[in-house]
N, C-alpha and C positions, 0 to 999 in steps of 0.2 A: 751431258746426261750419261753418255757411256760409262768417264770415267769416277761418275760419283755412283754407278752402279756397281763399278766393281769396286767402290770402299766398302761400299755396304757389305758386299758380301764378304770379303776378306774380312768385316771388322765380325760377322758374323761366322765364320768361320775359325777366329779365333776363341769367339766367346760359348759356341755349340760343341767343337769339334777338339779340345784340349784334351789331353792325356790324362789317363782315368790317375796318376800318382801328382803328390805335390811333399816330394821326399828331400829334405836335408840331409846331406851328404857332407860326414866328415873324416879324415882318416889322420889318427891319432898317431905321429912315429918318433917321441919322447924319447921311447928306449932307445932309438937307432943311434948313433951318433958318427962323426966323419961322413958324413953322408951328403950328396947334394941333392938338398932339399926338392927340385925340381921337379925329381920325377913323380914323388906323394903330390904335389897338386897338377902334375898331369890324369894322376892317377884317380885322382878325387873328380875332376874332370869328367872325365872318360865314364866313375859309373854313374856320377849324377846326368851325363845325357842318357844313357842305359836306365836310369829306372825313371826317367823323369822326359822322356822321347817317344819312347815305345809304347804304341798303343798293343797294348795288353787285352783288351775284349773289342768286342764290336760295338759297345757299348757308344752312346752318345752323352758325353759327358759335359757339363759347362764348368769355367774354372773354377766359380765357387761350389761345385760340386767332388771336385779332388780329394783324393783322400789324404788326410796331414799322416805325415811317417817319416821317421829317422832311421839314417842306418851311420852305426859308427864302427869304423873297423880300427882296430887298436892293435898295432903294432910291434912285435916281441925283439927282443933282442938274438933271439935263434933266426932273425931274417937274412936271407942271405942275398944285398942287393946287385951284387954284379953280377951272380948268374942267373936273378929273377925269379928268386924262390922266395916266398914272405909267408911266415907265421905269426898267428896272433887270434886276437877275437874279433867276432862281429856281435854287435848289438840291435836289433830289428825293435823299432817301438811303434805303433798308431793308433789314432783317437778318430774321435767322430764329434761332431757337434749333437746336443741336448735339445731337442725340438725345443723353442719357445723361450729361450735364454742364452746364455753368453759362456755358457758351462762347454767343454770339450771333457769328452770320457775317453778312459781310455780302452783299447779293445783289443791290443800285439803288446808283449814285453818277452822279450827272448832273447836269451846270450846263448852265444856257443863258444864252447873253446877251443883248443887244439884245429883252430881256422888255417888251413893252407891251402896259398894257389899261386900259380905262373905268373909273372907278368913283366913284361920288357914297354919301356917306356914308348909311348905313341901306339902300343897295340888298340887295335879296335875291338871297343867289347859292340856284339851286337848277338844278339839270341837269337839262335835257328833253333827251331820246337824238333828238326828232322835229326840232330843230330850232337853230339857233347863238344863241344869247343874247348872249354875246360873250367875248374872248379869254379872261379871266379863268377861267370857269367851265369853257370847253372844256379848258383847258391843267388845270386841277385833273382833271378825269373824267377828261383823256384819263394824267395821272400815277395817278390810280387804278387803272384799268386794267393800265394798265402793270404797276405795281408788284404787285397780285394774279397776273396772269399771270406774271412773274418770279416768284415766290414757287411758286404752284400750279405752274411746271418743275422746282422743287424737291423735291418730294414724287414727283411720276408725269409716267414721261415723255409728253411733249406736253402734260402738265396743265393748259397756260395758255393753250392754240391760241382758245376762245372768247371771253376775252378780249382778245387781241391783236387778233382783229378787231373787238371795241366799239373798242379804242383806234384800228384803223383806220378805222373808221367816223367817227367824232369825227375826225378828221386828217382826211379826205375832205371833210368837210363844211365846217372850217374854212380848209382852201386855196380852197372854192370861192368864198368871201367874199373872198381874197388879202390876207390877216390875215399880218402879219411873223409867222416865227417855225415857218411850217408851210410852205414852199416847196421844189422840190425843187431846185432848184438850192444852198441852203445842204447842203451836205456833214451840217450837225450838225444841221436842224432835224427836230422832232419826226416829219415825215411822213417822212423818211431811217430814223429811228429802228425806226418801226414795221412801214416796207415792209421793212425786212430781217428783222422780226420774225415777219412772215408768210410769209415768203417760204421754199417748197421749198432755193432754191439752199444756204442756209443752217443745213438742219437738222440740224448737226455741232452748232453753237450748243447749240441742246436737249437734245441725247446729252451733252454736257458740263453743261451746269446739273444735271441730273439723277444724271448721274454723278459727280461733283462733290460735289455734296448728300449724297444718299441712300446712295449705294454707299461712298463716302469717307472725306466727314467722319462721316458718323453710324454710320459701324464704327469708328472711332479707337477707342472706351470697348471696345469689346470684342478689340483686336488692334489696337495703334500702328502698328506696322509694316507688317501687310495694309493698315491705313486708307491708308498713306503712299505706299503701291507703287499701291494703285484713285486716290490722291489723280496723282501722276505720270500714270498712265494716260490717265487724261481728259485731264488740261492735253495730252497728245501731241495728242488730236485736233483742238485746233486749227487745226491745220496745215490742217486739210482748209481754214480756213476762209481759213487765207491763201492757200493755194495758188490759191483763185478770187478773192481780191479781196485783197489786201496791206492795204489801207488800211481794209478795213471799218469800219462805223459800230460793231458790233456786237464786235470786237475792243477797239476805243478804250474803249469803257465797261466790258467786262469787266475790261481791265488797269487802268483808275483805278478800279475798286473792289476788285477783286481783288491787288492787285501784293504790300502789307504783310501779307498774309496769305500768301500762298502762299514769300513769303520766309523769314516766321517760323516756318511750315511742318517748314521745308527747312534750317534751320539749327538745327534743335533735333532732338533726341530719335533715337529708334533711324534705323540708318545705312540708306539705300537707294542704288543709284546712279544718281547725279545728273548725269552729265556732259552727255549727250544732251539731257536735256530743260532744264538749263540752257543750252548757246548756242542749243535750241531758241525760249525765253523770251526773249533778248534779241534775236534775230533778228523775234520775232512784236512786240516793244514798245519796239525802242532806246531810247525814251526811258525807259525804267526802265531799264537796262543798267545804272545804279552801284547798285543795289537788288538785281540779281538775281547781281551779283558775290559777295554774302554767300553766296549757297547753295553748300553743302558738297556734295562728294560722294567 
């Protein structure tokens, strides 16, 4: 009896108690050559237990609760592997599941470039919140972060305000070292990212994630057409956000994850009209402007 007690709880344990990420992990090193291969999948290794280990909130999560996310690190030929120096990109992407269907949305797409960090084979990456260990590990927390708080604005509005500030905190910490990559002068670097993430001026942003998400898409299954008129409604508010900042950080990344979806949206299925908040769409992203030509209205 004892020892079928403790299955149960171990088995419940595993299915309650699982880390709030369920992150694919790849690191791309094509360019490198002469090189033994070994250490890219120690290395691959090492951050897939780092974002895929570490519980990140206090949160109780069950595995089908995980949030799906890919991080792909792409590897430059300026690496320098024997003294464990490596430049290149990272790519951050995550979705969410569509209440009441088979559909996964997406809700993170971010590259960055000019990516550098330390790393000797067999190091340990593990995240202390007290203190910078180095690029590497900060740019991982601080994309966990992120991506739970984008995720958590999906479900309840503001849902992901506590997190945005671990992610600024980690960005705080890591400019104070003057680490490429977290500067505010880089228009796209992560510490741009997140001060607009915290920031009042911007909290149409959040009223859109939410409404978007929740109100939206996840009434599609129950009324296409309600879904598609709450789905229009949102994308309007953007506006607020261009009307203060044209160029926002926080624009750029919504329309490179968001653009093939809200097209696909909007050229299928029952009729809304579209005319308004399509030149409104082009005007907020010219550069999707031959993408958002397909929407019908």
């Amino acid at each position: 009896m004892r020892k079928l007690f403790l299955i149960i709880i171990l088995v419940l344990s595993q299915q309650f108690f699982a880390q709030e990420l369920d992150c694919t992990i790849s690191i791309n090193h094509k360019s490198i050559k002469g090189t033994n291969t070994q250490v890219f999948k120690t290395l691959e290794t090492s951050v897939n237990e780092l974002m895929n280990k570490t519980r990140w909130t206090n949160r109780t999560v069950a595995k089908e609760e995980r949030i799906a996310c890919s991080i792909i690190i792409t590897l430059s030929e300026g690496s320098d592997v024997s003294s464990g120096n490596y430049k290149g990109t990272i790519e951050v992407q995550s979705s969410r599941p569509v209440f009441n269907s088979t559909y996964e949305t997406p809700v993170f797409s971010f590259k960055e470039g000019g990516f550098e960090f330390p790393y000797i084979e067999y190091d340990v990456l593990e995240y202390d919140k007290t203190e910078f260990s180095s690029n590497l590990i900060s740019t991982l927390a601080f994309y966990a972060y992120t991506i739970i708080g984008l995720d958590s604005d999906t479900f309840a509005l503001n849902g992901g305000a506590e997190y945005f500030q671990k992610a600024m905190d980690i960005a705080t910490q890591a400019q104070s070292q003057g680490v490429k990559g977290w500067s505010l002068e880089d228009a796209k670097s992560k510490y741009n990212l997140v001060d607009e993430l915290t920031s009042n001026t911007y909290s149409a942003f959040h009223d859109v994630l939410y409404s978007y998400h929740r109100i939206a898409l996840d009434g599609f299954a129950a009324n296409a057409k309600n879904g598609k008129t709450a789905l229009k409604e949102s994308l309007m508010q953007l506006k607020k956000i261009y009307d203060i900042r044209s160029n926002s950080l926080l624009l750029k990344v919504f329309f490179d994850t968001k653009t093939d979806e809200i097209v696909d949206f909007f050229s299928a299925g029952p009729k809304v009209p579209n005319k308004e908040l399509k030149l409104l769409l082009i005007k907020l992203s010219p550069y999707n402007a031959m993408k958002f030509q397909k929407i019908r209205y």
